[in-house]
Every structure is written in structure tokens, then in C-alpha cells.
ZADO-1210 file (C-alpha; in nm, 4 decimals, padded with zeros to 6 digits):
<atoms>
<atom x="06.9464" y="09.4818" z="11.2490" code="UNK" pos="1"/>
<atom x="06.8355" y="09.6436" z="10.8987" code="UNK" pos="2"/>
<atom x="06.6312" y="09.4159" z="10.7030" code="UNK" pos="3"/>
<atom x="06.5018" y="09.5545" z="10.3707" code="UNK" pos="4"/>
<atom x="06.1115" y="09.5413" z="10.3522" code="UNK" pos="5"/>
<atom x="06.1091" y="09.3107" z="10.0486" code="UNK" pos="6"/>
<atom x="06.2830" y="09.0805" z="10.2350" code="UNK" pos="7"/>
<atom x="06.0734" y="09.0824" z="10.5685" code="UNK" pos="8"/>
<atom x="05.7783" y="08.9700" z="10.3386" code="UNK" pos="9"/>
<atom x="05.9742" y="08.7045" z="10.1985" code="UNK" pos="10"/>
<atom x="06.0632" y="08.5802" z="10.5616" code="UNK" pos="11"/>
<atom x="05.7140" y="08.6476" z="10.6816" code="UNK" pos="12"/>
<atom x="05.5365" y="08.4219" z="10.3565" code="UNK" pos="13"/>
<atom x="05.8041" y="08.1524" z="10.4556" code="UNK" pos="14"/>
<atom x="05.7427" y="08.1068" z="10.8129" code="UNK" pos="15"/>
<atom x="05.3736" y="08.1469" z="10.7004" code="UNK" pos="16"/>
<atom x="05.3683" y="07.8561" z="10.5162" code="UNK" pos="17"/>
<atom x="05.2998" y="07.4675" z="10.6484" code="UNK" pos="18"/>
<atom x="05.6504" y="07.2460" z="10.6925" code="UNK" pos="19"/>
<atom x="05.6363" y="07.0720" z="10.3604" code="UNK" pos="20"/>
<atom x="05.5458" y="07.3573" z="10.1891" code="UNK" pos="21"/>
<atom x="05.8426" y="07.5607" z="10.3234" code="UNK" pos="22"/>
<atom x="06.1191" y="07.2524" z="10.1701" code="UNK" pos="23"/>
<atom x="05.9614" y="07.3111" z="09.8212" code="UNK" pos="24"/>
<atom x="05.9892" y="07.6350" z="09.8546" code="UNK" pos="25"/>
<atom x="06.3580" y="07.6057" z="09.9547" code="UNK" pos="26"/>
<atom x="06.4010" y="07.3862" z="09.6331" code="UNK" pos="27"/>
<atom x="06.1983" y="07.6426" z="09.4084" code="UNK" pos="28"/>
<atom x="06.4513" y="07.8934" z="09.5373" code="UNK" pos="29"/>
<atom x="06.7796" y="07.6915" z="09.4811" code="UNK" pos="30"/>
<atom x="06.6904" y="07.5847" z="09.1566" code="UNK" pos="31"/>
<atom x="06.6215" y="07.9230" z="08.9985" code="UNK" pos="32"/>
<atom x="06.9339" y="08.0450" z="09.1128" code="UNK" pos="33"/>
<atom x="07.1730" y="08.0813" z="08.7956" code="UNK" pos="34"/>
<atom x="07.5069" y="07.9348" z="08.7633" code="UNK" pos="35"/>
<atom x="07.8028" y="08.1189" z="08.6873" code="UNK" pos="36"/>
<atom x="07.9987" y="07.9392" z="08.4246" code="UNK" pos="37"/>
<atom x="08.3419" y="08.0426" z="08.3189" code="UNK" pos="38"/>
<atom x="08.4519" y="08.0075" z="07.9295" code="UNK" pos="39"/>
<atom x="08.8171" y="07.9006" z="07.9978" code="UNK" pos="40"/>
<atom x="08.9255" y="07.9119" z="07.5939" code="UNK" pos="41"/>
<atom x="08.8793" y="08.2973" z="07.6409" code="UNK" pos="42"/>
<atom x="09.1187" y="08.2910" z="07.8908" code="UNK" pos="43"/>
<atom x="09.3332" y="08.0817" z="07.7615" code="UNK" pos="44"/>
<atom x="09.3425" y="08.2570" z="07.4090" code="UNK" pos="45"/>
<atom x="09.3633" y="08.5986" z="07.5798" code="UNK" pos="46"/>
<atom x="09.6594" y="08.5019" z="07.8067" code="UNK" pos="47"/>
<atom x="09.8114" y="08.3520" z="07.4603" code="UNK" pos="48"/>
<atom x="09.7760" y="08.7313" z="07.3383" code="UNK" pos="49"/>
<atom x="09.9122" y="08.8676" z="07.6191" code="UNK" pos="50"/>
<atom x="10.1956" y="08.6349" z="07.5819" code="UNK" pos="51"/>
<atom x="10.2658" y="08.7414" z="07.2566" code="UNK" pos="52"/>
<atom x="10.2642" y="09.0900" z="07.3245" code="UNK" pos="53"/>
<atom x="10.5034" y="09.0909" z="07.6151" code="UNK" pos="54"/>
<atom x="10.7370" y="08.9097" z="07.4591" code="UNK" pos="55"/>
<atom x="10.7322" y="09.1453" z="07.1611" code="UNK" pos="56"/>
<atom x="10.7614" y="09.4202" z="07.4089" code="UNK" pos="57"/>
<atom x="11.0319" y="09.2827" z="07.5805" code="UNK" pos="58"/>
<atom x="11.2275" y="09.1759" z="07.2317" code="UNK" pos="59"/>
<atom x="11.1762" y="09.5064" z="07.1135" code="UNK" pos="60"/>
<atom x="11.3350" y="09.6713" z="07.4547" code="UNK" pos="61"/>
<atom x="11.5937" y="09.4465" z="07.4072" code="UNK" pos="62"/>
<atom x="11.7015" y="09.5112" z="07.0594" code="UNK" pos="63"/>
<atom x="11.7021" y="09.9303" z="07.1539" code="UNK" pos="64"/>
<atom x="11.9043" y="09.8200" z="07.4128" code="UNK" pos="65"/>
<atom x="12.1674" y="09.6494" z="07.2189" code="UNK" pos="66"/>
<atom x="12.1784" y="09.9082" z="06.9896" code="UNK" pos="67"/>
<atom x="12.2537" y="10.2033" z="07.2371" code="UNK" pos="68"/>
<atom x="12.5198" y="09.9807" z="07.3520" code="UNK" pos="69"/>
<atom x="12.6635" y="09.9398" z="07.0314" code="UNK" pos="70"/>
<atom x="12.6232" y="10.3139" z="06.9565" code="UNK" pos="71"/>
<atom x="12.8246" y="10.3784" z="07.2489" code="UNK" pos="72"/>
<atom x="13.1486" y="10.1418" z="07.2278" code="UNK" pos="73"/>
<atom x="13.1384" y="10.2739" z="06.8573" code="UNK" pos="74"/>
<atom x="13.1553" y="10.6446" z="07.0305" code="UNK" pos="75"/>
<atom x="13.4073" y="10.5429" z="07.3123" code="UNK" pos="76"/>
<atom x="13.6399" y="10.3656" z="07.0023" code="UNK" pos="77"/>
<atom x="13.6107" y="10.7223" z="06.8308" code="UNK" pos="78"/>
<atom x="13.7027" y="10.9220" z="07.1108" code="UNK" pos="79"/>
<atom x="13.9654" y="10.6856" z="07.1722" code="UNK" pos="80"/>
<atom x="14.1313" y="10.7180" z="06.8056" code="UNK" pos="81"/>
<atom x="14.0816" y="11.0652" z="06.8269" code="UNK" pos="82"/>
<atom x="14.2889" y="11.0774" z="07.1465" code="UNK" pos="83"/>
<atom x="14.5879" y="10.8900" z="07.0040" code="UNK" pos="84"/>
<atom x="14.5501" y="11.1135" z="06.6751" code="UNK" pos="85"/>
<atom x="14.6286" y="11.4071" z="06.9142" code="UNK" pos="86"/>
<atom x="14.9476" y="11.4978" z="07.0172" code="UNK" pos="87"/>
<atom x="15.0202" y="11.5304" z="07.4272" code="UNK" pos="88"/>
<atom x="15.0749" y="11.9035" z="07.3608" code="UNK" pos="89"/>
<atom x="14.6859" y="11.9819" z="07.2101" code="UNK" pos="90"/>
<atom x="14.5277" y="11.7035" z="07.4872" code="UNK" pos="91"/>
<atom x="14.7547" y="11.9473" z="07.7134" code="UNK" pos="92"/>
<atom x="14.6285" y="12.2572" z="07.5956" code="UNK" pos="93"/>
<atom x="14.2381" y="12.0948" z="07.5993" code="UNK" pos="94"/>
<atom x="14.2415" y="12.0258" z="07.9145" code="UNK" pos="95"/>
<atom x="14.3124" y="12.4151" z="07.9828" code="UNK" pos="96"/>
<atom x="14.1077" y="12.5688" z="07.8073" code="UNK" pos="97"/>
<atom x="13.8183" y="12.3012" z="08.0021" code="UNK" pos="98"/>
<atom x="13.9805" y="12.3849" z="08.3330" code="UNK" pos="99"/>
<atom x="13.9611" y="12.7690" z="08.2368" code="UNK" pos="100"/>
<atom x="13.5820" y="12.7166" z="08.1088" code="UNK" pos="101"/>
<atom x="13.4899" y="12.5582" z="08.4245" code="UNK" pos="102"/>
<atom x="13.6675" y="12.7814" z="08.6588" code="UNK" pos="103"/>
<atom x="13.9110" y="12.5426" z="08.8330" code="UNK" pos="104"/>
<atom x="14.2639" y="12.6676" z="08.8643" code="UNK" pos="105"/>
</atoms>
């Protein structure tokens, strides 16, 4: 067992002291040890923050979102009019001229 020198001479001055000597030291030892405290209005504001932030976050994904959808029905109803603008013979001939760039027969 490793015991750090420092506290081998604590030990030893403790077990070198008489019985009623050794309790007030015990007492000495428990009172000077400091309390942690915990401030929980910091936590509480900070959480609130946090909050705050994610739902921002989460609004602001959400409103990008919607738009890309809308961006894209607005495309699909384009492509859509433009097909039924077309006559069958030029949709015919432009899916030709796509099977002839891609190579399929």
C-alpha cells in the first residue's frame, strides 16, 4: 500500500495523541472541511437560455424546411405546365435526344 509521506505524519500525530484528544481532533478536521453549495438560479436561468435557443434553432430549421418544400411543388407545378404546353411529338423527340445523350438504345 502507497501512502504519501504527508499523510503518514498525519496518521502517526493522530495515533500519537491521548483518546480525547484524538475526537477533537476528528471535529477540528470535519469542521474545516468546506461545503460545496450549488447556486440553482444559474441553472435554472441557463437552462431557460438554452431553451430559448433550441427552440429558435429548431423554428428556424423548420421554416427552411417549409420553404424548400414550397420551392419544390412550385418547381414540380412548372414542370408539369410545361409538359402539357408541349405537344406528344417534342416530349417524343426529348426523350431521344436524352436516350441518345445517355447511351441507351
Amino acid at each position: 500500500m502507497l501512502v504519501h509521506i504527508g499523510e503518514l505524519s498525519k496518521v502517526l500525530f493522530y495515533e500519537s495523541l491521548p483518546m480525547n484528544q484524538r475526537q477533537d481532533q476528528k471535529t477540528v478536521k470535519f469542521k474545516k472541511i468546506s461545503r460545496t453549495t450549488t447556486s440553482w438560479d444559474i441553472y435554472t436561468s441557463l437552462a431557460g437560455l438554452w431553451e430559448h435557443t433550441v427552440m429558435d434553432n429548431i423554428d428556424e430549421e423548420y421554416n427552411r424546411f417549409v420553404h424548400h418544400l414550397s420551392d419544390c411543388s412550385k418547381g414540380a407545378e412548372s414542370l408539369k405546365t410545361t409538359t402539357r404546353r408541349l405537344s406528344p411529338e417534342t416530349l417524343e423527340l426529348a426523350k431521344l435526344s436524352r436516350a441518345a445523350i445517355n447511351g441507351e438504345s
